[in-house]
C-alpha positions in Angstrom: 107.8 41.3 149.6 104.2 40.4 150.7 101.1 42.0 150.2 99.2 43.0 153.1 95.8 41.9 153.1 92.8 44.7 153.1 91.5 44.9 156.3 87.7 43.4 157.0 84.8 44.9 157.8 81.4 44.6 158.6 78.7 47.2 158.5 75.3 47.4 159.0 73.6 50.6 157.8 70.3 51.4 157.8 68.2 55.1 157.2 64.4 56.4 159.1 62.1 58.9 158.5 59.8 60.4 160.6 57.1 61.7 157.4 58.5 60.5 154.1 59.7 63.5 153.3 60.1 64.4 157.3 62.8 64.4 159.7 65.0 61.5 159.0 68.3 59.8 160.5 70.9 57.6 158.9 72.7 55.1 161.4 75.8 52.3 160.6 77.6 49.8 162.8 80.9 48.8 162.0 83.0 46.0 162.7 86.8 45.2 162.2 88.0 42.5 164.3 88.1 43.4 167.7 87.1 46.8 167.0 83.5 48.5 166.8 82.1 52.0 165.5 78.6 53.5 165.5 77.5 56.7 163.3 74.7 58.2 162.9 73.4 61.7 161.2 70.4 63.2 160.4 68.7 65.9 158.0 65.4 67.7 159.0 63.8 67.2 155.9 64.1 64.1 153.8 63.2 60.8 152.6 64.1 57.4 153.8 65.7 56.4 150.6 68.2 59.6 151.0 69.0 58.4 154.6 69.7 54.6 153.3 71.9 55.7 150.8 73.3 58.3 153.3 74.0 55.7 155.6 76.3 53.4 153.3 77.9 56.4 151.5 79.5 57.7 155.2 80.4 54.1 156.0 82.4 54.4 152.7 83.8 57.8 153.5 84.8 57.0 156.9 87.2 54.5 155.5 90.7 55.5 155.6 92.1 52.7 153.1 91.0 50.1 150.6 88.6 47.8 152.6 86.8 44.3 152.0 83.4 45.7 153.3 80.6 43.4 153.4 77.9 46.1 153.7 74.3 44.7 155.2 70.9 46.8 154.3 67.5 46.0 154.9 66.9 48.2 151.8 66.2 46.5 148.6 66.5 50.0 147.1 70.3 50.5 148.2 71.2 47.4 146.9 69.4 46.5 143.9 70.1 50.1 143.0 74.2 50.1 143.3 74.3 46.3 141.4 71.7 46.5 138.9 69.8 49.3 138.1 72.7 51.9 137.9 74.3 50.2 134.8 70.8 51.0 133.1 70.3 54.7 134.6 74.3 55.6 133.7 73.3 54.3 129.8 70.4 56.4 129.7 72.0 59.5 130.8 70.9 58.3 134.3 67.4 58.1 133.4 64.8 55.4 134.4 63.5 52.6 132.3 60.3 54.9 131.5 62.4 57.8 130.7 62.3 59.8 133.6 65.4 61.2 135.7 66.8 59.3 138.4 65.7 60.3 142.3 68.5 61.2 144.1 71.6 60.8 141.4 74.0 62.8 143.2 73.8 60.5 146.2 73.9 57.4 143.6 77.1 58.8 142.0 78.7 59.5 145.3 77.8 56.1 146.4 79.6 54.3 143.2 82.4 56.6 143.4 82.8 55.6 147.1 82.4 52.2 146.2 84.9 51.9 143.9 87.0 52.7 146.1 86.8 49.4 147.8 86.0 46.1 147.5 82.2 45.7 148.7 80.2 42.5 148.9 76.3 43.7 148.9 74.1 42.0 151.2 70.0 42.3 152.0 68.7 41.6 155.4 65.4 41.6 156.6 64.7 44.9 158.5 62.7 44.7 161.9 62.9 41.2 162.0 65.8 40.3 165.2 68.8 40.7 163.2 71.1 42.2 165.9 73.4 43.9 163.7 70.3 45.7 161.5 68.6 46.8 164.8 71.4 48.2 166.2 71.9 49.9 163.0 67.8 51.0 163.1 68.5 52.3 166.8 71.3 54.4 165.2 69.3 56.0 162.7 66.5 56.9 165.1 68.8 58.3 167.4 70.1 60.6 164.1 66.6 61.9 162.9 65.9 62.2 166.8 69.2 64.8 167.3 68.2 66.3 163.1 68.7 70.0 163.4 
């Protein structure tokens, strides 16, 4: 018997806020061979690092099976934060270095439980700067803190 490969995909995610707290919008692109998918959300009052983390935790949750997910951010945040600095915060009873708690842990444990999930390669791009995938992605998460109710 052979074992069939997890499927591939690519998604670029990306969160905006309109005041920081203000309206804000998560948006993701997806690709999977020939096939595409946009999302997008929004809240009406939030931060920007909610909406990043928002962003890759649906791209997680819209998967339907295990996945090799190459997930693109332009937010140092998002990424530094699920391979590095969660290790610490989970040791200290998800508190920071300097003792104090952790902004926005639910979404960080719902992110790592999502992640786990599947098999995720991390990568930082640079936002606003003509990567196709990441504007398409910023466009998204415009058009969600646009539509917030």
């Amino acid at each position: 018997m052979t074992e069939t490969a997890a499927p591939a995909v690519v998604a670029y995610t990306d969160g905006a806020c309109k005041g920081n707290p203000g309206r804000g919008g998560w948006g993701v692109w997806m690709v999977s061979g020939p096939h595409e998918r946009e999302m997008w959300g929004g809240e009406l009052n939030t931060t920007n690092n909610r909406m990043e983390l928002t962003a890759v935790i649906e791209t997680l949750k819209s998967l339907k099976r295990r996945c090799k997910v190459v997930i693109y951010t332009d937010s140092e945040y998002v990424r530094k934060g699920i391979t590095e600095w969660i290790h610490g915060w989970k040791r200290r009873g998800w508190k920071t270095a300097d003792n104090k708690p952790v902004k926005n842990a639910e979404l960080w444990r719902e992110l790592e439980a999502m992640a786990a999930q599947h098999d995720v390669d991390w990568r930082w791009v640079r936002g606003h700067n003509g990567d196709p995938g990441n504007e398409r992605a910023d466009g998204l998460a415009n058009r969600g803190a646009a539509e917030a109710r």
